[in-house]
N, C-alpha and C positions, 0 to 999 in steps of 0.2 A: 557255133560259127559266129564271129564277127563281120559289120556292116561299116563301111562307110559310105555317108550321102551328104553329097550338097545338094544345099535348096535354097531356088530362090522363089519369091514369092511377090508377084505383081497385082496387086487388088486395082481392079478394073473403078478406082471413085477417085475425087477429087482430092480427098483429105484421106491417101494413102497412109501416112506415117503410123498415126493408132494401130492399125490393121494391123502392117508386119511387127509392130511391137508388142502386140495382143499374143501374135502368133509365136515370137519369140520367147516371150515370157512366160508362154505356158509350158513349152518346149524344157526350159530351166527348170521347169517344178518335176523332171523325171529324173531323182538321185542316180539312177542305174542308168545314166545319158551321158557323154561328154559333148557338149555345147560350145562350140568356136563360132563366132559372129564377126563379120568383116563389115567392109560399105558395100561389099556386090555380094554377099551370101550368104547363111548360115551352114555350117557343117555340122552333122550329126554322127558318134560312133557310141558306136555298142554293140549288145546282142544283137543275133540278125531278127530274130522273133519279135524283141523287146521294140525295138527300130520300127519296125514293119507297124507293127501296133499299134506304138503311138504315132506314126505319120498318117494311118488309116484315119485314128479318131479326132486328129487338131486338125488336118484337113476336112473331113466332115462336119467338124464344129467352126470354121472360119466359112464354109458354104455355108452355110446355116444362121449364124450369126451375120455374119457381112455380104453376102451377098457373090456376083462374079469375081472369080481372082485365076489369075492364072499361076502354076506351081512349074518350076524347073526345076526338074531332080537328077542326079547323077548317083548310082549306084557303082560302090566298089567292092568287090569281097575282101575281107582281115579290116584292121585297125588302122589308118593312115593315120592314126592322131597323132601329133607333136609329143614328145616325150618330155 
């Protein structure tokens, strides 16, 4: 099954910018990911498993590493991705 999710991500500090580019960038190191990055979101598609997983584990390492952040996600079932 295929996922599509937007996410946006608000780190609760003063010197946001690192944070969602931290969080972007690791995002990109999943070959089995398509990654769309706008000025108000990142979009993520793929497996629905693959998805899940890594939104579980870079969400848990951005708490962890940085501290409060607030996450806005929207779940969609299949592939919205641009062709």
């Amino acid at each position: 099954m295929k996922l599509s999710v937007e996410i946006s991500k608000y780190p609760l500090h003063q010197d946001y910018i690192p944070f969602i580019k931290g969080f972007i960038d690791r995002l990109n190191e999943y070959d089995d990911l398509k990654v769309i990055t706008n000025t108000l979101s990142t979009q993520i598609f793929g497996d629905y498993d693959l998805v899940m997983s890594v939104l579980s584990t870079e969400i848990k390492r951005s708490y962890e590493e940085f501290g409060k952040a607030i996450f806005v996600c929207k779940f969609l079932n299949g592939d919205l991705s641009p062709q």
